[in-house]
N, C-alpha and C positions, 0 to 999 in steps of 0.2 A: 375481922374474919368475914371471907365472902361465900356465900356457897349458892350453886347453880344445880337449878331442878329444869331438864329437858330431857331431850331421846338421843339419836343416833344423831343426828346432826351436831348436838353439844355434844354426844359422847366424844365425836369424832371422828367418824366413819372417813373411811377414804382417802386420808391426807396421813399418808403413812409417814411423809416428811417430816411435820409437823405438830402433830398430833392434835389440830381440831385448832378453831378459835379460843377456844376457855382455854386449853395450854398454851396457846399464846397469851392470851392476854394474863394466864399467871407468870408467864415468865416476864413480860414488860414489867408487870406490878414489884416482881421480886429484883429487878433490876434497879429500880428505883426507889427501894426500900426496905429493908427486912421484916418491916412493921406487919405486910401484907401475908394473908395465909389464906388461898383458895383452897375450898372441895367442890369437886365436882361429884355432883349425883346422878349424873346422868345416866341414862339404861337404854341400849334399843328395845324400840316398840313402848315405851310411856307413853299415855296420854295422863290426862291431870286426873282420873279415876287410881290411876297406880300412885302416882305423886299423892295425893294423898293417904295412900295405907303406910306410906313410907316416911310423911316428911315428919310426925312427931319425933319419931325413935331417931332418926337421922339430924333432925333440928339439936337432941336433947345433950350430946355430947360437943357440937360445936359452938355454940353461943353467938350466932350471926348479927355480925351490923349488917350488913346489905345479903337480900336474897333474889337473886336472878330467875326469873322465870322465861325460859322459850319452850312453851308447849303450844299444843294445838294440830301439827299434822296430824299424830297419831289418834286425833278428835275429831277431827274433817274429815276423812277418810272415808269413803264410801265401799260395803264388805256387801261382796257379790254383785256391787253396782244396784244395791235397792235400798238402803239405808245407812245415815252416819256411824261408823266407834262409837260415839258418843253422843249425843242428840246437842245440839245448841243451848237449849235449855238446862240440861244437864250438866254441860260446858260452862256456862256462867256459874251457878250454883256451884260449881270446885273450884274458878276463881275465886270466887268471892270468899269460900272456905280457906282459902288457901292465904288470901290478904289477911283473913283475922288473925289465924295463925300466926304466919308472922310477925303482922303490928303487937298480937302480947307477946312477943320476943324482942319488941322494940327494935326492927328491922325496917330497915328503909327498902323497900321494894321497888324492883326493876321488870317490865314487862318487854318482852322482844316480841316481836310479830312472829309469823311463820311468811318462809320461804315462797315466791312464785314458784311453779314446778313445767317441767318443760311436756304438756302436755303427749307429746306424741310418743312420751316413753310410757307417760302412769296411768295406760287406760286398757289393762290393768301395769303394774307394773313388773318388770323381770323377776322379780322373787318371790312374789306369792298373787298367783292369779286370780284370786280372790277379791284382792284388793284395788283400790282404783283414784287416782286421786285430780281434781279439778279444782282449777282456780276458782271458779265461783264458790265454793266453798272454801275456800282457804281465807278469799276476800272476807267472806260474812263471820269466818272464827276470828280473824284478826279485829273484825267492826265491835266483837263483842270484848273483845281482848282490849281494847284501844278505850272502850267505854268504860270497862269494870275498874281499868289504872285511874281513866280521870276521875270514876264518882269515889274515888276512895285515894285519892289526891299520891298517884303514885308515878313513876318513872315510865312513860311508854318509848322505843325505840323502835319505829318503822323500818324494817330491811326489806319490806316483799320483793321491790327492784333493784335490791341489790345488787345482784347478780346476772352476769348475762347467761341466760339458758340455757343455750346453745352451747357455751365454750367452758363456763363455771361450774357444770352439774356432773358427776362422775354417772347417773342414773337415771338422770330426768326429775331426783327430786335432792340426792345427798348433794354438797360440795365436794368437790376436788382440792386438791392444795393450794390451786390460785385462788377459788372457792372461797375459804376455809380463810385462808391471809385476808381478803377482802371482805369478810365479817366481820375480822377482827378490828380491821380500821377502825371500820364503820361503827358498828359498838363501841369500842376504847376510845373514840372522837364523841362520842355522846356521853361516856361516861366517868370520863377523867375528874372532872369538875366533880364529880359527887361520892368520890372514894375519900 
């Protein structure tokens, strides 16, 4: 059993073809075995503040070997351009809440980074002008993201440049369907070996 905690990127936003990387990569896992059984819990607009009022009641009925985590945009996020969603500090402390979590469910935990974003769309972005999003903070949720996996001996997958900005973003910050296919590589190449 695998289950995936993100936002609108895991949901799937945008790749109406396909339906997001997590529905690829359950359909490769289901191709290759019937054993495999994704959920996706993904929601737009999570950051790890919502992930956690959710992940007990959501953990309690699935029984997870592996738990996926890509959070952090909706963390980084700068609201009205004067302060983060979620403050950095407060950003670790729900990893970390979230690691214990899982390890008493005796789950192997998977960290994904968060996305580059194509500046010149998310300052603020098309759909709520409030909101504003920059790479230097993306950079410094993913530095705390990247730290919290190794000091608690867990899975990190770097994707920030994955993508190319310009031609992969439906938004400036979601993927597209080419997007969306090239995360799925990208993670399913990093995490074959540990399903």
């Amino acid at each position: 059993m695998i289950c995936v905690f993100g936002d609108s990127i895991s949901e799937g936003y945008y790749d109406s073809e396909q339906g997001g990387w997590v529905n690829l990569l359950a359909r490769k896992l289901n191709a290759q075995s019937h054993e495999y059984e994704l959920h996706n819990f993904s929601v737009s607009g999570y950051s790890t503040r919502e992930v956690l009022k959710v992940f007990d009641l959501q953990t309690s009925f699935t029984e997870p070997d592996v738990i996926i985590f890509m959070l952090g945009a909706n963390d980084s996020y700068y609201v009205d351009n004067k302060k983060s969603n979620v403050s950095p500090t407060d950003f670790e402390k729900n990893l970390i809440q979230l690691v214990r979590k899982s390890k008493r469910l005796n789950a192997k935990v998977i960290f994904i980074s968060d996305l580059e974003v194509n500046e010149k769309l998310t300052k603020p972005v098309n759909w709520d002008k409030t909101v504003y999003y920059y790479n230097d903070f993306t950079r410094q949720y993913n530095q705390i993201t990247e730290m919290v996996a190794k000091e608690n001996n867990c899975t990190y997958i770097d994707i920030y440049n994955c993508l190319n900005i310009d031609k992969d973003l439906f938004d400036g910050v979601h993927p597209n369907t080419n997007g969306h296919k090239k995360l799925f590589e990208k993670i399913y190449a990093e995490i074959k070996h540990l399903l």
